[in-house]
Backbone atoms as SQL, in Angstrom:
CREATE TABLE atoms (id INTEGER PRIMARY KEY, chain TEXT, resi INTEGER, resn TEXT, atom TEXT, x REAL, y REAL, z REAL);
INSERT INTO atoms VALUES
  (1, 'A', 1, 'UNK', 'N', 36.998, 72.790, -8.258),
  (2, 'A', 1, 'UNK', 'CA', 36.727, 71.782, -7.248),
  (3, 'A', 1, 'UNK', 'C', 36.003, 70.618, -7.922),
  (4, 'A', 2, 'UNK', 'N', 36.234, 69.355, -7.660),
  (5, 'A', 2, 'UNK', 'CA', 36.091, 68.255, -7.821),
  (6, 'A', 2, 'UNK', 'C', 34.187, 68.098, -7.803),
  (7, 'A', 3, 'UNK', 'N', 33.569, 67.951, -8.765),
  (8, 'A', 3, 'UNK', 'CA', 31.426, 67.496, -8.647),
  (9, 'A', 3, 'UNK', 'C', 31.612, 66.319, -7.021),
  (10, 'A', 4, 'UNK', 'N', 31.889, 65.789, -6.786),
  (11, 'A', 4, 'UNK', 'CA', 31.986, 65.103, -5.399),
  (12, 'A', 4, 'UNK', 'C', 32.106, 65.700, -4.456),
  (13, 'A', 5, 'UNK', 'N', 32.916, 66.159, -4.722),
  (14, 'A', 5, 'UNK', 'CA', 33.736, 66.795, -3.055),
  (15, 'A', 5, 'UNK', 'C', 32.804, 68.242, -2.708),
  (16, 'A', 6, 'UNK', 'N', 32.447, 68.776, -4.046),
  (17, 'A', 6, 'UNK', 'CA', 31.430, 70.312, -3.991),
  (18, 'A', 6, 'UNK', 'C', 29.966, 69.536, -3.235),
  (19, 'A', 7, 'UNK', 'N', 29.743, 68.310, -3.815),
  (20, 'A', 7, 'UNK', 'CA', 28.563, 67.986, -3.446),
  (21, 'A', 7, 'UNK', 'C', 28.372, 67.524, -1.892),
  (22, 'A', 8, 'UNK', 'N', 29.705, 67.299, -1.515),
  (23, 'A', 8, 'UNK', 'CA', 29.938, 66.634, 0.046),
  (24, 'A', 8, 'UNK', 'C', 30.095, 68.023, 0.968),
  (25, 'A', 9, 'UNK', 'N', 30.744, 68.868, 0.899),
  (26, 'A', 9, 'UNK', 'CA', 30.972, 70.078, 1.589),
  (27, 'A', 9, 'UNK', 'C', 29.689, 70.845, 1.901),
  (28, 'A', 10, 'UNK', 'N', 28.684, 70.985, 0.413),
  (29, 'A', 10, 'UNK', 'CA', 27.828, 71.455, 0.367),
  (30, 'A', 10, 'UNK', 'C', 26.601, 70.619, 0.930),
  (31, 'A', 11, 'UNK', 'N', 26.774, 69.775, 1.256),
  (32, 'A', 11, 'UNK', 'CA', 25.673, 68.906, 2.250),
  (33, 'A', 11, 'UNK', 'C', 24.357, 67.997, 1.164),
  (34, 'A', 12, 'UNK', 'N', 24.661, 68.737, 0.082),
  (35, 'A', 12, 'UNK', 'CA', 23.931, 68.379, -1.073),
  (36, 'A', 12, 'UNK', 'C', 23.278, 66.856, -1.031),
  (37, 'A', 13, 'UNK', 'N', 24.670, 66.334, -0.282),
  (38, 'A', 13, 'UNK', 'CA', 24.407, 64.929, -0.743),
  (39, 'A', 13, 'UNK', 'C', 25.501, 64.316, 0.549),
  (40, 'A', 14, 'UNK', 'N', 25.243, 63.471, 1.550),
  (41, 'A', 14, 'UNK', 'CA', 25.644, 63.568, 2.624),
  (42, 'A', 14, 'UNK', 'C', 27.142, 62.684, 2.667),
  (43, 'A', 15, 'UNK', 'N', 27.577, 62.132, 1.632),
  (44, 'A', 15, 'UNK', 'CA', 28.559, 61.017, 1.447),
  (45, 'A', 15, 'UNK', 'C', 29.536, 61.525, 0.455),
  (46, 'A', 16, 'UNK', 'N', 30.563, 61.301, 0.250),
  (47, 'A', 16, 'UNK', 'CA', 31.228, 61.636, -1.216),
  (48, 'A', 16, 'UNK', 'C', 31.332, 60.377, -2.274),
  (49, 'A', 17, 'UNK', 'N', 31.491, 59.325, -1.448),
  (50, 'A', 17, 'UNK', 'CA', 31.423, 57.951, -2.155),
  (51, 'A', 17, 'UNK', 'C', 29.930, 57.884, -2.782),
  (52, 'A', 18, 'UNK', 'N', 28.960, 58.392, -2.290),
  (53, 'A', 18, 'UNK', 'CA', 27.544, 58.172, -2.680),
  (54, 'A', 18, 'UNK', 'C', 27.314, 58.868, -3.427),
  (55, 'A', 19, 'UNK', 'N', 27.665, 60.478, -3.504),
  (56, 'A', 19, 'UNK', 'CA', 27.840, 61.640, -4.559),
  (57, 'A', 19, 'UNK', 'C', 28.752, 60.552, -6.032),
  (58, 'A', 20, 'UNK', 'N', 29.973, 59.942, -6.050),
  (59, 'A', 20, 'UNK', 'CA', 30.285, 59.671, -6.934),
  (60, 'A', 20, 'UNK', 'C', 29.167, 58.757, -7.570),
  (61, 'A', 21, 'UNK', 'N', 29.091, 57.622, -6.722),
  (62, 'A', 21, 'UNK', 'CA', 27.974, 57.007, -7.264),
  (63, 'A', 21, 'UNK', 'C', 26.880, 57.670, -8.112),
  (64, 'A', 22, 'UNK', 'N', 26.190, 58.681, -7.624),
  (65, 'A', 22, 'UNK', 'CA', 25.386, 59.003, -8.099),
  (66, 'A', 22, 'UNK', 'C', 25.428, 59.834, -9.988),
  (67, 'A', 23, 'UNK', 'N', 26.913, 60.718, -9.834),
  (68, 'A', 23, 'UNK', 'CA', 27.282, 60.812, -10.708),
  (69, 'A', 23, 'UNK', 'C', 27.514, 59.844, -11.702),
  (70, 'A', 24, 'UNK', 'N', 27.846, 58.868, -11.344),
  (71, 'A', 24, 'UNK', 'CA', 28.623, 57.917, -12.354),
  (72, 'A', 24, 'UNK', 'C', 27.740, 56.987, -13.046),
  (73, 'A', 25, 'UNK', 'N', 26.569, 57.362, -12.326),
  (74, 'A', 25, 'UNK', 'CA', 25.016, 56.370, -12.980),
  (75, 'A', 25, 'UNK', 'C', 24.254, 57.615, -14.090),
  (76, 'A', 26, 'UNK', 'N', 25.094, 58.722, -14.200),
  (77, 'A', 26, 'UNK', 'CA', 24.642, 59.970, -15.079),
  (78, 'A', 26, 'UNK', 'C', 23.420, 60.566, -14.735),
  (79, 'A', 27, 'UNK', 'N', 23.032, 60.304, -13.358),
  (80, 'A', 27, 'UNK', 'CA', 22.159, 61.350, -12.932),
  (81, 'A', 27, 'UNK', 'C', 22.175, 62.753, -12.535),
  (82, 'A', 28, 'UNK', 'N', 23.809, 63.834, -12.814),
  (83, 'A', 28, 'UNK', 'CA', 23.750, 64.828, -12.577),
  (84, 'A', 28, 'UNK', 'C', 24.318, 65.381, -13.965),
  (85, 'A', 29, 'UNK', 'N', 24.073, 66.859, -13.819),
  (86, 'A', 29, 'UNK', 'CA', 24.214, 67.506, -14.989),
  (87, 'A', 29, 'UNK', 'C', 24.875, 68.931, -14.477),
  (88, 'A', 30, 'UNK', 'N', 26.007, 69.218, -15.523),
  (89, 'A', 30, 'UNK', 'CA', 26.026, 70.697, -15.731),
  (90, 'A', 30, 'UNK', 'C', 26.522, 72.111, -16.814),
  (91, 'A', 31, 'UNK', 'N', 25.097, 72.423, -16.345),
  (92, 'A', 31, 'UNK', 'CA', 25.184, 73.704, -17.359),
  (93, 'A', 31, 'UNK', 'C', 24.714, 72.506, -18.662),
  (94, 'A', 32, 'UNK', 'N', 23.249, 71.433, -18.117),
  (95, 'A', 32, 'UNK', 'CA', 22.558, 70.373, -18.940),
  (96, 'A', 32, 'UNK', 'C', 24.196, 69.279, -19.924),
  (97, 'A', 33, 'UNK', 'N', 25.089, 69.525, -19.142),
  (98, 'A', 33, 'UNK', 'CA', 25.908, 68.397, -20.144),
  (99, 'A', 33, 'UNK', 'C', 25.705, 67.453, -19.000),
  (100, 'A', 34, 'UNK', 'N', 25.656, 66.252, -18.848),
  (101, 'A', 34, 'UNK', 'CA', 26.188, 65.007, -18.051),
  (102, 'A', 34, 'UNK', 'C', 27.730, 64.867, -17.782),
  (103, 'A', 35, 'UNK', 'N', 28.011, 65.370, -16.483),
  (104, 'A', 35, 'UNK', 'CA', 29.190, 65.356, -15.029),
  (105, 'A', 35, 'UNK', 'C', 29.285, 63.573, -14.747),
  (106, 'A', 36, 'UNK', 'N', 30.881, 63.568, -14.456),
  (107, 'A', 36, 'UNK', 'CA', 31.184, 62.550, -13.759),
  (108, 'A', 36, 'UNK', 'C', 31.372, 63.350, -12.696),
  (109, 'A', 37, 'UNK', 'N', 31.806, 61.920, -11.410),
  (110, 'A', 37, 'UNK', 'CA', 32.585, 62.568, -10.506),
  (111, 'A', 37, 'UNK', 'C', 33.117, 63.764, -9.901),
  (112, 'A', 38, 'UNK', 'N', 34.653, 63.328, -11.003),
  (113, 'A', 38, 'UNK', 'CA', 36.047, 63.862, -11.312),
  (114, 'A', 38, 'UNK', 'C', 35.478, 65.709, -12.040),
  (115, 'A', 39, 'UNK', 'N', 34.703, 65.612, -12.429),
  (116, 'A', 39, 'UNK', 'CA', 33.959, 67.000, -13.014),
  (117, 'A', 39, 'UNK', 'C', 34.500, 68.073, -12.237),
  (118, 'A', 40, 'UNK', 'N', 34.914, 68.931, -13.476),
  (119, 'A', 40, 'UNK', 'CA', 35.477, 70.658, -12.474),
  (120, 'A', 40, 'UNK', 'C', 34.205, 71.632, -12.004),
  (121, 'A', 41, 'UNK', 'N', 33.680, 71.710, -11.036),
  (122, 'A', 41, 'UNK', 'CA', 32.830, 72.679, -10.577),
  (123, 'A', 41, 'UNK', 'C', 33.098, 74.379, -10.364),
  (124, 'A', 42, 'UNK', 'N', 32.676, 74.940, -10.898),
  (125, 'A', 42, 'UNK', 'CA', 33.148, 76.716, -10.913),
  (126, 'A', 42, 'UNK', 'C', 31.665, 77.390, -10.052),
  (127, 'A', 43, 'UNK', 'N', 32.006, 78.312, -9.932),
  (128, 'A', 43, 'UNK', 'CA', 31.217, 79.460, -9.372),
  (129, 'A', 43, 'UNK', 'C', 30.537, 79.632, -10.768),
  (130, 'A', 44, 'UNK', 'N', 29.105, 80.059, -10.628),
  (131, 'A', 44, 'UNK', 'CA', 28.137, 80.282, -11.863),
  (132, 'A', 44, 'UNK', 'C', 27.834, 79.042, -12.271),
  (133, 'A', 45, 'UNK', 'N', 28.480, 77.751, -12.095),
  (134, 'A', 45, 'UNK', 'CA', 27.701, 76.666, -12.816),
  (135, 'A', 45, 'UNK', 'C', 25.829, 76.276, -12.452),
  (136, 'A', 46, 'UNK', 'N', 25.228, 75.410, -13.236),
  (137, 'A', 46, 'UNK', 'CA', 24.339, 75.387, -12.761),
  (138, 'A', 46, 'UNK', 'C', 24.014, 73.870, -12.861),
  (139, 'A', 47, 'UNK', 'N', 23.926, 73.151, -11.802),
  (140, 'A', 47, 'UNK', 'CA', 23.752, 71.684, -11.244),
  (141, 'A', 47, 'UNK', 'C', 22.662, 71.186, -11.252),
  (142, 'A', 48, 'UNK', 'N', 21.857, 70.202, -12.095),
  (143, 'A', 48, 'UNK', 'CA', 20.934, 69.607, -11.783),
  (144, 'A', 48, 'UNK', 'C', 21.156, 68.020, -10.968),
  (145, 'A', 49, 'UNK', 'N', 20.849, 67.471, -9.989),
  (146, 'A', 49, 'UNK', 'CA', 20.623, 66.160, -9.557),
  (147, 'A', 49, 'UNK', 'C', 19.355, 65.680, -9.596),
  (148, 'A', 50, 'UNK', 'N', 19.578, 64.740, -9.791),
  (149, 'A', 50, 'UNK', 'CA', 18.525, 63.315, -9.717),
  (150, 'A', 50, 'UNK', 'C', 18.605, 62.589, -8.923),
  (151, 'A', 51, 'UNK', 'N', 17.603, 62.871, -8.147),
  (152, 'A', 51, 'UNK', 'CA', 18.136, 61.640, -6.361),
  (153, 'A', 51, 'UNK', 'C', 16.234, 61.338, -6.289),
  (154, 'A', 52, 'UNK', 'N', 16.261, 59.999, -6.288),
  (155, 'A', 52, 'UNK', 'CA', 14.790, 59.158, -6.444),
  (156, 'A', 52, 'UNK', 'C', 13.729, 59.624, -7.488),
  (157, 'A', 53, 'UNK', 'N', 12.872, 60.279, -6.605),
  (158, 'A', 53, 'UNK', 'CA', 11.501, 60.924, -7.332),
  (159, 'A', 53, 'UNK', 'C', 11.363, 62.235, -7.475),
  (160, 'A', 54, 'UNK', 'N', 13.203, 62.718, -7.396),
  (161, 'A', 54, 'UNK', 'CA', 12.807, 64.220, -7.257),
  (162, 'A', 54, 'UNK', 'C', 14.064, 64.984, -8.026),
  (163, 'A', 55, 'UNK', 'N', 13.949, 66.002, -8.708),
  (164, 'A', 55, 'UNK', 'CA', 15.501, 66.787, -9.586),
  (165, 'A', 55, 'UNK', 'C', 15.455, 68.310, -8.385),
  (166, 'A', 56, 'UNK', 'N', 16.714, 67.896, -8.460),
  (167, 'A', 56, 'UNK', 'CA', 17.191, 69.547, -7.810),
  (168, 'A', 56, 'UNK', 'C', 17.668, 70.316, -8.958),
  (169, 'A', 57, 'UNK', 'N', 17.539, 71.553, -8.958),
  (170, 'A', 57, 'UNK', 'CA', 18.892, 72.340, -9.436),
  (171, 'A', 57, 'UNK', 'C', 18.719, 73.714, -8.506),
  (172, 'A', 58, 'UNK', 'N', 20.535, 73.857, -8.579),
  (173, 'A', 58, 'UNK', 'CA', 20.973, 74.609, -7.698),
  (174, 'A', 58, 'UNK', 'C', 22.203, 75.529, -8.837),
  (175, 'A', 59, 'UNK', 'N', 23.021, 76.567, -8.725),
  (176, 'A', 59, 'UNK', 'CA', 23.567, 77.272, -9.009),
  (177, 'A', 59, 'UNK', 'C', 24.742, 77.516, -7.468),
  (178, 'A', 60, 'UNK', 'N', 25.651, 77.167, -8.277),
  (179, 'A', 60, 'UNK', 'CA', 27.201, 77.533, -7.725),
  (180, 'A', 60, 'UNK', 'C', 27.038, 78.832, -7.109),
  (181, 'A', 61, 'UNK', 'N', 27.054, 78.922, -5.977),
  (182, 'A', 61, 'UNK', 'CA', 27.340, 80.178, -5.605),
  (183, 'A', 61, 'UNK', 'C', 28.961, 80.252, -4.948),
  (184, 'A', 62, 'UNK', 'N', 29.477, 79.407, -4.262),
  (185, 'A', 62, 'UNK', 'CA', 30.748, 79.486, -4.221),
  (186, 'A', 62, 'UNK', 'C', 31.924, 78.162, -3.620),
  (187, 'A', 63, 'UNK', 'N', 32.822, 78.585, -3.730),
  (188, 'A', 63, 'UNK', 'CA', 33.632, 77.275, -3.265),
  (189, 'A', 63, 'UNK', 'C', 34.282, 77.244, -2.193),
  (190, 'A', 64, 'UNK', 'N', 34.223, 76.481, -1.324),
  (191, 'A', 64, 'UNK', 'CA', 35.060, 76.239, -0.177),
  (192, 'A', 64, 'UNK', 'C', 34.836, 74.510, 0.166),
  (193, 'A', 65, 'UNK', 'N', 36.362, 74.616, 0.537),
  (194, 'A', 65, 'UNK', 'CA', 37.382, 73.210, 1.036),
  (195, 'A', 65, 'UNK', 'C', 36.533, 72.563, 1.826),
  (196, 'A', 66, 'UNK', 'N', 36.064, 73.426, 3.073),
  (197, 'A', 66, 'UNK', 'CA', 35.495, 72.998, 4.054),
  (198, 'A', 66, 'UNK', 'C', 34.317, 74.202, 5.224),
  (199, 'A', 67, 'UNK', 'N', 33.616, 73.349, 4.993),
  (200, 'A', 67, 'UNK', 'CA', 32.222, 74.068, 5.692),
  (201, 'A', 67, 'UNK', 'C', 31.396, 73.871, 7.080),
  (202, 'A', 68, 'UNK', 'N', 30.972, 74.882, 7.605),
  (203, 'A', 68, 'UNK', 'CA', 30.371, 74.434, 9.280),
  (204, 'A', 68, 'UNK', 'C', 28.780, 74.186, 8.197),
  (205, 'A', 69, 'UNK', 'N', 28.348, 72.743, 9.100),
  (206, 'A', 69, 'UNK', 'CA', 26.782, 72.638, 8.754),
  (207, 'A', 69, 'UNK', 'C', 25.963, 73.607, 8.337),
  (208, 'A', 70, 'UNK', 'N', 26.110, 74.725, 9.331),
  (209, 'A', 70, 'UNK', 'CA', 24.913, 76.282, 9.104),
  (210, 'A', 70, 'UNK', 'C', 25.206, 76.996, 7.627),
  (211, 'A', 71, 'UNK', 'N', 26.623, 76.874, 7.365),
  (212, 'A', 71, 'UNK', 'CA', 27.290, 78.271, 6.148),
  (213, 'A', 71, 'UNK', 'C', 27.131, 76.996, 4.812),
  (214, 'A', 72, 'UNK', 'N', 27.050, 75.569, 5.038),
  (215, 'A', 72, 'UNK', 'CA', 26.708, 74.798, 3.973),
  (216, 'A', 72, 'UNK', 'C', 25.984, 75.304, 3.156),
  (217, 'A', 73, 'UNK', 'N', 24.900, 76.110, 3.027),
  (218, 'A', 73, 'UNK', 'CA', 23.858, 75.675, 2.598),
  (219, 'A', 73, 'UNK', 'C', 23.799, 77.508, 1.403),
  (220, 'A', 74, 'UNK', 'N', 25.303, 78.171, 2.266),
  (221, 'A', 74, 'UNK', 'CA', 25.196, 79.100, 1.513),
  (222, 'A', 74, 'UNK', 'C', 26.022, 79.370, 0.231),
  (223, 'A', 75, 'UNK', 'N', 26.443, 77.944, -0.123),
  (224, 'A', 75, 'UNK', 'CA', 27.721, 77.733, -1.064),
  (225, 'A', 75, 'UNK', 'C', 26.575, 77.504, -2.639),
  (226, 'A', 76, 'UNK', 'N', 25.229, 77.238, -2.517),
  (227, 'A', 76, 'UNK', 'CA', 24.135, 77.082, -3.514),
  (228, 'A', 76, 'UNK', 'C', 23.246, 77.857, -3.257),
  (229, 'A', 77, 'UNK', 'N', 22.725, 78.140, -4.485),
  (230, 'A', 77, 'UNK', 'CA', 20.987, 78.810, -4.374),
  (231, 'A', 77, 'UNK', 'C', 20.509, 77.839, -5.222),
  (232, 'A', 78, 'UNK', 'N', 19.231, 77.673, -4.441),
  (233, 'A', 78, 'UNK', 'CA', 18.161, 76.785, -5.066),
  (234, 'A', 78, 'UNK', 'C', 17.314, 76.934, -6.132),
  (235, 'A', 79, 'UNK', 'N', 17.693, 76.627, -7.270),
  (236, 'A', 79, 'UNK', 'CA', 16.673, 77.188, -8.344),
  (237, 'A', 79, 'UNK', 'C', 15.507, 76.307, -8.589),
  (238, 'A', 80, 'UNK', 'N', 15.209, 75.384, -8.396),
  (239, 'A', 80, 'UNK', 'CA', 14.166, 74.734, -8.523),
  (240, 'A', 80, 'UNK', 'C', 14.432, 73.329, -7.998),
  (241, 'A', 81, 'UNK', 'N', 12.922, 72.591, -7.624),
  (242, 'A', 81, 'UNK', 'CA', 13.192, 71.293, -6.660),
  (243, 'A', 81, 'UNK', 'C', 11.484, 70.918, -7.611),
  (244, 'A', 82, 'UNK', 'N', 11.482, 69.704, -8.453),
  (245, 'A', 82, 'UNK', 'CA', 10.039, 69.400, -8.909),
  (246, 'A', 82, 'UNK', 'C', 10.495, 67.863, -8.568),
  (247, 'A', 83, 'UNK', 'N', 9.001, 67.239, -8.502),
  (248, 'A', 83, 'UNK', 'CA', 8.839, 65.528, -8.502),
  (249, 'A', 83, 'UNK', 'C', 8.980, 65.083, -9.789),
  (250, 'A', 84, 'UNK', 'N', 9.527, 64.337, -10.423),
  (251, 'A', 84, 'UNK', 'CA', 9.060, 63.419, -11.270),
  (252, 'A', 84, 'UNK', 'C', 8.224, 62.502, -11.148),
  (253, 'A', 85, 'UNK', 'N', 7.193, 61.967, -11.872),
  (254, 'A', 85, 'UNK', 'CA', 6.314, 60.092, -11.698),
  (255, 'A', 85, 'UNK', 'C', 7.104, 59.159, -13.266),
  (256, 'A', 86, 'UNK', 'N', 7.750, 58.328, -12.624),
  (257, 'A', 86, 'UNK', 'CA', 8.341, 57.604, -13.637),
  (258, 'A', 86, 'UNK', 'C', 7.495, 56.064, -13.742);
């Protein structure tokens, strides 16, 4: 599955146009390489984002096309959420 479209299903990131964006300014990572977009997402990967003052990472837990709001949230596990001060 497409780093966009995983990130839109999964609620991660509420836009897919904004998910690319965000990718394409090299603020996400996986498995620590730098993801575009277009990036193949698997089960087991492990995702870091950069969204303002804060890094997520999360771990692939699974893939699906399409998701109800509630089961979103069970497609990742949260491995860590810290602030940065830049």
């Amino acid at each position: 599955m497409r780093l966009d479209k995983f990130l839109k299903v999964s609620r991660l990131i509420k836009r897919r146009t904004l998910a690319k964006e965000v990718a394409d300014q090299g603020r996400i990572t996986i498995n620590g390489t730098a993801a575009k977009a277009s990036s193949n997402v698997k089960t087991g990967d492990e995702l870091s984002i950069r969204l303002g003052q804060r890094v997520i990472t999360v771990r692939v837990e699974k893939l699906q096309e399409t998701t109800k709001k509630e089961e979103a949230a069970g497609m990742y596990e949260l491995l860590k959420e810290e602030r940065i001060n830049e």
